[in-house]
Legacy VTK file of the C-alpha trace (Angstrom):
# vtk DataFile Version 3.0
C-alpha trace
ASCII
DATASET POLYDATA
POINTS 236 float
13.295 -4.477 -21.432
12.314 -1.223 -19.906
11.026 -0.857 -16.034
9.403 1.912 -14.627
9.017 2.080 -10.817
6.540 4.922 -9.943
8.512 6.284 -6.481
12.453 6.776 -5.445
14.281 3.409 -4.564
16.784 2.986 -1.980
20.191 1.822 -3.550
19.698 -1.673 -2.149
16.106 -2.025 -3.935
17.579 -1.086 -7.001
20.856 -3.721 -6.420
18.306 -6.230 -6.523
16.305 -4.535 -9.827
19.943 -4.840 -11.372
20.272 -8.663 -10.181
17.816 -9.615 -12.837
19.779 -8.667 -15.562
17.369 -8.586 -18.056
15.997 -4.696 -17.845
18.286 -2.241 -20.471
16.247 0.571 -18.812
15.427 0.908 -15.269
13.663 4.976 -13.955
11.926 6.093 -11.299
9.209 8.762 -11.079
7.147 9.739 -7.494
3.824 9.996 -8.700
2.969 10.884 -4.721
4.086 12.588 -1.865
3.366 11.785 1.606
3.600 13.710 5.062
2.147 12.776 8.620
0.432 15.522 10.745
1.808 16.727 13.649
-0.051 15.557 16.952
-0.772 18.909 17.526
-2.703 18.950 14.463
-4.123 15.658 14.847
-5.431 17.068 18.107
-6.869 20.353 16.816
-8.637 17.951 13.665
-10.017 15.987 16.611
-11.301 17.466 19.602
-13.118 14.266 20.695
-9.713 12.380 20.865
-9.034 8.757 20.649
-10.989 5.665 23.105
-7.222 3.847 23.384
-9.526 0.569 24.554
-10.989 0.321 21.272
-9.077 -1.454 18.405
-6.880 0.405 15.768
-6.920 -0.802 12.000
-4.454 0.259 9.849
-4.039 -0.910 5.798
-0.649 1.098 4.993
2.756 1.714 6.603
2.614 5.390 6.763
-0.544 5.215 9.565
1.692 2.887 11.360
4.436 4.979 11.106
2.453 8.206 12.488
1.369 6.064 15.344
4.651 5.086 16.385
6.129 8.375 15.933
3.579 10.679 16.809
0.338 9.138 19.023
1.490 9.390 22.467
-0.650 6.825 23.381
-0.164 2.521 23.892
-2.353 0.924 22.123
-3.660 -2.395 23.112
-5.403 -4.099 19.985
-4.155 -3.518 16.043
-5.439 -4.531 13.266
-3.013 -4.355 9.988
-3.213 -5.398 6.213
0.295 -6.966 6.229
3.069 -7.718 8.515
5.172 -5.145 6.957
2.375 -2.815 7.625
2.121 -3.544 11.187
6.142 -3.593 11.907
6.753 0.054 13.071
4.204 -1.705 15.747
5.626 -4.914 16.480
7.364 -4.031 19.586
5.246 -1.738 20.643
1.564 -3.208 20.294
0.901 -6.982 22.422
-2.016 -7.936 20.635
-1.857 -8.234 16.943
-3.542 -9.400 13.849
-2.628 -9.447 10.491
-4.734 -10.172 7.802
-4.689 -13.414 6.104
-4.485 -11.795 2.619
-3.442 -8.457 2.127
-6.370 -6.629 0.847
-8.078 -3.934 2.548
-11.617 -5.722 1.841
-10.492 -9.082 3.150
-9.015 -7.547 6.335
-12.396 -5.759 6.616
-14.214 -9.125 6.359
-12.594 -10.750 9.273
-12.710 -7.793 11.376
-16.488 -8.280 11.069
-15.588 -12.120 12.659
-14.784 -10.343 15.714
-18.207 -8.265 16.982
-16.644 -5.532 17.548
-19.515 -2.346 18.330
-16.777 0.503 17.328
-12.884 0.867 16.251
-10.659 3.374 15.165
-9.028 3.365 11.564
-5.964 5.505 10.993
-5.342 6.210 7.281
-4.242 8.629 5.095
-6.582 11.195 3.488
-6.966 9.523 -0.213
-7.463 6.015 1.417
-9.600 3.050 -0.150
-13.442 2.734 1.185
-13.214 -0.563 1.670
-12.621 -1.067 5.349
-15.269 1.958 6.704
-17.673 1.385 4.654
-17.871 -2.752 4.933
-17.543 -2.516 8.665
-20.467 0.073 8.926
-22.428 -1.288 6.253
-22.623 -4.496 9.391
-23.427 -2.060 12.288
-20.059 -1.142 13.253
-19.073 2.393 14.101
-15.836 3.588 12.537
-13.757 6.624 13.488
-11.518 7.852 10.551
-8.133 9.453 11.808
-6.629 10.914 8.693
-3.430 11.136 10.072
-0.889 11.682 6.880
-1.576 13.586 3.803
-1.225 12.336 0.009
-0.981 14.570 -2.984
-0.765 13.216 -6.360
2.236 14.271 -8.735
0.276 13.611 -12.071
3.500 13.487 -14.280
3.038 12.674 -18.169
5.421 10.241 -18.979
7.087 10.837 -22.902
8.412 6.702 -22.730
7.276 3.697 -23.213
7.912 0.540 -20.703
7.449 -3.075 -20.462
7.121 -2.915 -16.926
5.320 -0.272 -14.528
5.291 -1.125 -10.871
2.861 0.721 -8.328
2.884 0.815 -4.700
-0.307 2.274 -3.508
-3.667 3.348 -4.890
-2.799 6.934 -5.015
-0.147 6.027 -7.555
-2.447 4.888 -9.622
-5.049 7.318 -9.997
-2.069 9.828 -10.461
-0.669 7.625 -13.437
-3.585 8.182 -15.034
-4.453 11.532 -14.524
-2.087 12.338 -16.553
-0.875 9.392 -18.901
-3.322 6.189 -20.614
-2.523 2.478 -20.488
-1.337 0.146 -23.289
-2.643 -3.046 -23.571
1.381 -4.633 -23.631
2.526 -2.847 -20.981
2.399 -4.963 -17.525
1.202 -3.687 -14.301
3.272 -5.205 -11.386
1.709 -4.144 -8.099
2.883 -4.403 -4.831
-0.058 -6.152 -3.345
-3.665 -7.056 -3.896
-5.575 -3.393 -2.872
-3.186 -1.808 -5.522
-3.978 -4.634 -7.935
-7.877 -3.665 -7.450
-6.935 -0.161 -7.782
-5.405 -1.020 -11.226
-8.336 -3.326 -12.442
-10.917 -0.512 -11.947
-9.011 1.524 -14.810
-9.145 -0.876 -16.948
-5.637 -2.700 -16.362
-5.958 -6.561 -17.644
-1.851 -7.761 -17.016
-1.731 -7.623 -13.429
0.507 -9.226 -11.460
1.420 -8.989 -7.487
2.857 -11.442 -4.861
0.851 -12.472 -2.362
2.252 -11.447 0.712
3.421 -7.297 0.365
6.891 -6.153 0.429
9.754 -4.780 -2.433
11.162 -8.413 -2.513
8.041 -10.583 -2.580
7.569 -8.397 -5.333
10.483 -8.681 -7.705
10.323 -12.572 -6.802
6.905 -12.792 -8.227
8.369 -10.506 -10.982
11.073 -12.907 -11.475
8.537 -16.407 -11.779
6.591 -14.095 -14.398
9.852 -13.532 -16.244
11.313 -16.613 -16.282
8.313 -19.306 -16.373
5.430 -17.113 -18.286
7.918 -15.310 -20.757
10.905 -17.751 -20.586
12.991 -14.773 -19.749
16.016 -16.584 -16.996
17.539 -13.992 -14.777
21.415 -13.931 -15.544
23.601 -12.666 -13.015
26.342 -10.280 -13.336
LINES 1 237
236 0 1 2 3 4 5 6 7 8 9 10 11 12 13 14 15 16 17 18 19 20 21 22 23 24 25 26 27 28 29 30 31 32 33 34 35 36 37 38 39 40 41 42 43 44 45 46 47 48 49 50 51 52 53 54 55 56 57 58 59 60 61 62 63 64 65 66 67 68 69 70 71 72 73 74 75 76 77 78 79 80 81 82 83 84 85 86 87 88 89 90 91 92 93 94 95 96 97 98 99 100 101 102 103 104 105 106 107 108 109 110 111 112 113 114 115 116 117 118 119 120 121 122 123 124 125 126 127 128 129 130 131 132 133 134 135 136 137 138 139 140 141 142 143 144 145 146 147 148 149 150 151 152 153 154 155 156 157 158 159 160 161 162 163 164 165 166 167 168 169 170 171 172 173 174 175 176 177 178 179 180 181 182 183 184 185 186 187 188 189 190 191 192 193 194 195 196 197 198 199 200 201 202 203 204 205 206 207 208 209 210 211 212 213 214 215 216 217 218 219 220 221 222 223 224 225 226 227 228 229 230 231 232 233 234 235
């Protein structure tokens, strides 16, 4: 079986790729590249600045890494997609929520549970509508912080895989700017906004775990393998 994982691994997350045991071919290819603005830049993109009192949402790691690293601010309320998205935070932030599923609409639905009149959502500049336009569509009055910038690497892949794994929306659209889907191949996603990203191309063999992260991943990955396909993992 062939796996293709569409950014760089660290050595450990491919350790546990190679625990399976059942994947002759293993590549990666970045289909994206991210970088966070300076604060000086974040400052000269927005004169009006930041109200600290009002909550901050965040639905990916790299706005929670720009806060951490960059805002010289506390902030007092956060809103996140996933534990793993909120961790650069964890120590930093008292006060917060993680959504009970992570998808960018669901988090946007119990936001809305809460009242709240305005908040501030740090993202990246390619992100998903979901959570501005829900939350105004209900009144609310969202300021978008583009704080880190995406650009696709549409790459046309000459191979065929059994596997392709994404990790973000932006991913996707660059697979396909460049390459079309097979009906065989399977889509393994890393949670449930990249799944949706996937379904509105047309991709029908989805599969993602329900709680986000490299691990959860492979494990759901693994079930797939060995219970849907009768595939066992053998360990070398």
């Amino acid at each position: 079986m062939r796996i293709l994982f569409t950014k760089s691994l660290l050595n450990s997350q491919k350790a546990l790729i190679e625990s399976f045991g059942v994947f002759d071919v293993v590549n990666e290819v970045a289909l994206i590249n991210t970088s966070l603005i300076s604060y000086q830049q974040f400052v000269d993109k927005y004169e009006q600045g930041v109200d600290n009192d009002l909550p901050a949402v965040v639905s990916s790691l790299r706005s929670s890494d720009w806060i951490a690293e960059k805002f010289p601010y506390p902030i007092k309320e956060l809103w996140a997609i996933s534990k793993r998205t909120a961790l650069p935070l964890w120590e930093k932030v008292d006060n917060i929520h993680i959504a009970s599923q992570a998808s960018s609409a669901i988090l946007a639905k119990e936001i809305l549970l809460r009242k709240y009149v305005e908040i501030n959502f740090f993202c990246g500049n390619l992100h998903r509508p979901e959570i501005p336009q829900l939350l105004a569509e209900q009144g609310i009055k969202v300021n978008v912080f583009e704080v880190y910038a995406t650009s696709l690497i549409a790459i046309e892949l000459k191979e065929d895989y059994d596997v392709i794994c994404f990790f973000s929306p932006s991913a996707v659209t660059s697979y396909f700017e460049a390459n079309t889907w097979k009906q065989d191949y399977l889509a393994l996603s890393i949670g449930a906004t990249t799944a949706l990203a996937l379904e509105e191309k047309g991709v029908e063999k989805i599969i993602y775990p329900v709680l986000p992260g490299f691990e959860n991943m492979l494990d759901r990955l693994k079930r797939h393998l060995e219970l849907e396909n009768g595939i066992s993992r053998i360990k070398k």
